[in-house]
N, C-alpha and C positions, 0 to 999 in steps of 0.2 A: 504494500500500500504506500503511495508516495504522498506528501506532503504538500499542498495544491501551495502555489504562488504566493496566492493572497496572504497568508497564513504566514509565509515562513516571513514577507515582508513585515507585517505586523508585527513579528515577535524581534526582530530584528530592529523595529523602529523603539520596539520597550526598551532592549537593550542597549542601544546608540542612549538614550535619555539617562535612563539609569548610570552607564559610563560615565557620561557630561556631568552628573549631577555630583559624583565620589571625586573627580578628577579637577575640576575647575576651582581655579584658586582666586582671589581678589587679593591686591597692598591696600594697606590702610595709606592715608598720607604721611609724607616724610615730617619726622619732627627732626630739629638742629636745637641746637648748643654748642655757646660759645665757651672758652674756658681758657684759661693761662697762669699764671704767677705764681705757678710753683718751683721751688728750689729746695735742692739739699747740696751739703759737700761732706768731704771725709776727709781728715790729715790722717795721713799713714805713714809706717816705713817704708820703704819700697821692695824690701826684701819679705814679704811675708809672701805665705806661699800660696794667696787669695784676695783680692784687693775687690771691694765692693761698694757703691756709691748706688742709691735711686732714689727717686721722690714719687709719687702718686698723687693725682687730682681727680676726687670722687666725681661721679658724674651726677650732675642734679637737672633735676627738669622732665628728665624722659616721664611720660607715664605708660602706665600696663594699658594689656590689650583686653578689650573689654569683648566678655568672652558670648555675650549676647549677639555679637556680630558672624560665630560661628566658630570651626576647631583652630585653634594657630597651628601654624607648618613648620615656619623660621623666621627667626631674627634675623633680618638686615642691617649691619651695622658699615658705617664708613668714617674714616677719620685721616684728616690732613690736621699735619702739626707743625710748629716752627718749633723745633730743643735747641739749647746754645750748650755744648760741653768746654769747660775751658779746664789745663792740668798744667799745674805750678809743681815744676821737680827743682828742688832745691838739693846741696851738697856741701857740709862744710866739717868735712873729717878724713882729709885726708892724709895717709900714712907718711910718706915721702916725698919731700917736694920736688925734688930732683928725680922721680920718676914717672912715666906716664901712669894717668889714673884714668879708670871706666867703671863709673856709676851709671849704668842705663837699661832701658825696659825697650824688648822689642818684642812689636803682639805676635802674638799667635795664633793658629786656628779656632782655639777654644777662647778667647777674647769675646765679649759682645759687647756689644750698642744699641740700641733698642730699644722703643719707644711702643708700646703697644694696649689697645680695650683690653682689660681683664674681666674675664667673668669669675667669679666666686658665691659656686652655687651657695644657696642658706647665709649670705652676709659671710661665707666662712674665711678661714685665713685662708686657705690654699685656692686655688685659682687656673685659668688657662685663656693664653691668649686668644686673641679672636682678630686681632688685626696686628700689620708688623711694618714698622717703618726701622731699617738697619743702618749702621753706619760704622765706621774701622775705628780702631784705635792707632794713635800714630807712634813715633818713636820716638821717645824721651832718653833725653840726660846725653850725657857725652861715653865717649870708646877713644881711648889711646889719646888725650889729651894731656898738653903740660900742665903741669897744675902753677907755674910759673905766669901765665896768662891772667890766672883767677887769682891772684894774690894782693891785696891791698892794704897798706899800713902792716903788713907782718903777718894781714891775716890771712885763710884762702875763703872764700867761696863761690859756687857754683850756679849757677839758675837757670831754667830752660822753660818758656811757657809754651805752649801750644791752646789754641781755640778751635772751633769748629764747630759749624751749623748741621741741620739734616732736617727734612720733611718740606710736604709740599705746599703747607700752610704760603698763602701771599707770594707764590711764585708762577699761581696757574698750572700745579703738578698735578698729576691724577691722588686722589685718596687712595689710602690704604682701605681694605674692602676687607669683608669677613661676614660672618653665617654660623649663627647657633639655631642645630635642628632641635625641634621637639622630640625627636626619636633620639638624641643622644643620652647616653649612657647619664652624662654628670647634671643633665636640664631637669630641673628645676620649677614646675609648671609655675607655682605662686610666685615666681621671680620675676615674671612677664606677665602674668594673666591675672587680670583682677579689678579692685577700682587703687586709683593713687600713685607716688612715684617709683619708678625702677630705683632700687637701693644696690643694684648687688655688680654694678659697673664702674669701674676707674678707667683712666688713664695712665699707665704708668712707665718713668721713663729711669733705664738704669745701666751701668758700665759694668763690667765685669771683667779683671784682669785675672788670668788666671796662670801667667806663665812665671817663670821665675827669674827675678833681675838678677845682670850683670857685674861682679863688681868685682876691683883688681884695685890693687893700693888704694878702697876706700873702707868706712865703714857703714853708718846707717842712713844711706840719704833718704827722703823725705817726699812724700806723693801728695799733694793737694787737687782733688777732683771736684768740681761742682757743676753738678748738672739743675739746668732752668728748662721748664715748661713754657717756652717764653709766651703761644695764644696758640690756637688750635681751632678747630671747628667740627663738631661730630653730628653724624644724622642716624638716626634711629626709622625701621617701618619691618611692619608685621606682615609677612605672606600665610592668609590664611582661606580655612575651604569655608565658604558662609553658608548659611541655615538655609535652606531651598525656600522659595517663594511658595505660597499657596494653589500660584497658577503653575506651578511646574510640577509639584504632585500631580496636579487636575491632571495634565499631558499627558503626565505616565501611566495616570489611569486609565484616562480615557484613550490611550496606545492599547493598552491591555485587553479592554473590554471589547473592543474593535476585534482582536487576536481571537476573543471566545466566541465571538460572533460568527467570524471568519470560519471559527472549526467548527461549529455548530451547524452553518452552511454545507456543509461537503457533503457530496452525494455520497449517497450507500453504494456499495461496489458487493 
């Protein structure tokens, strides 16, 4: 017995609707926020075998997605930053004047710079990125220098600054982009979904030296790191599946009923 036309188009047109209706997503609109004037620094040795500097600016403003509009899918997040890092190596102990001296830090693979949205589901301490704007570390302090040079009134010392910018804040760069799904492992539904503000996102911007300094007829020079949040700009929007309209049930019903109709019609064989 085959299955007459009408019939299989009918059931066909349930199922095209039914599809449309699991599948189709809506963005709410984009909210923004502005944010800047965070700073930290750290004086160090430079010989420790871990050197670490970051600041964090909470993020205020966003609000939850208000869940009567239907299921959330993901968070869209983007952010363009300006960070200013600037690193004061100072040196004034050295062994031998008469000898060359190298007190200096050169990066390494494991080195970062970084500037990134953290999410921390529940307010918690721990966290993971969601957007990433990178940037090097440079090479500090001197290698095979006289210390003959650096010597004044009897005394010696040594000083090396370096600055440097990074992100796309007020240059016209693309933002940094990023995506927390609903399906991940660490989300967090009441962290997005609800009425009032998103609590559980920063910005956070931080160095990390990880390699170990140089040093030859010296002994403990000195690392001043200070990282600024100098302004930034973050947009926040919810991809989600919305609550089906009252006339798109009717459709699918009235698809359906058509379908019983349709096999109701068939001749007897």
């Amino acid at each position: 017995m085959h299955t007459p036309l009408k019939t299989l188009l009918a059931s066909s047109t349930v199922f095209a609707l039914s599809a449309t209706l699991a599948s189709a997503s809506l963005l709410t609109p984009v909210q923004t926020i502005n944010f800047g004037g965070s700073i930290n620094d750290t004086f160090v040795s430079i010989d420790d075998s871990q050197i670490s500097v970051d600041t964090s600016s909470p993020f205020t403003g966003f609000q939850k997605f208000d869940p009567s509009l239907g299921t959330l899918k993901q968070v869209l997040l983007t952010a363009q930053v300006s960070v200013e890092v600037s690193y004061l190596f100072e040196a004034s102990d050295v062994f031998d004047v008469d000898e060359p001296f190298t007190a200096g830090y050169e990066p390494g693979f494991n080195d970062l710079v970084q500037t990134s949205v953290i999410y921390r589901p529940n307010d918690g301490f721990s966290g993971f990125a969601v957007t990433f704007d990178l940037n090097d570390v440079p090479v500090l302090g001197a290698f095979d220098e006289d210390p003959q040079n650096f010597i004044e009134d009897d005394f010696f010392f040594f000083t090396d600054e370096a600055f440097d910018s990074y992100g796309a804040f007020g240059i016209e760069g693309l933002p940094s982009e990023g995506v927390i799904f609903s399906t991940d492992d660490e989300f967090v539904e009441s962290d997005f979904v609800g009425s009032g503000e998103v609590t559980t996102l920063s910005l956070d911007s931080f160095v990390e030296l990880n390699e170990m300094a140089t040093l030859d007829n010296h002994g403990e020079p000195s690392l001043t790191i200070t990282v600024e949040i100098v302004a930034g700009e973050a947009t926040l929007q919810y991809e989600f599946i919305p609550i089906p309209e009252p006339s798109t049930y009717a459709m699918i019903f009235g698809a359906g009923a058509l379908g019983l109709v349709l096999l109701r019609r068939r001749p007897l064989r």
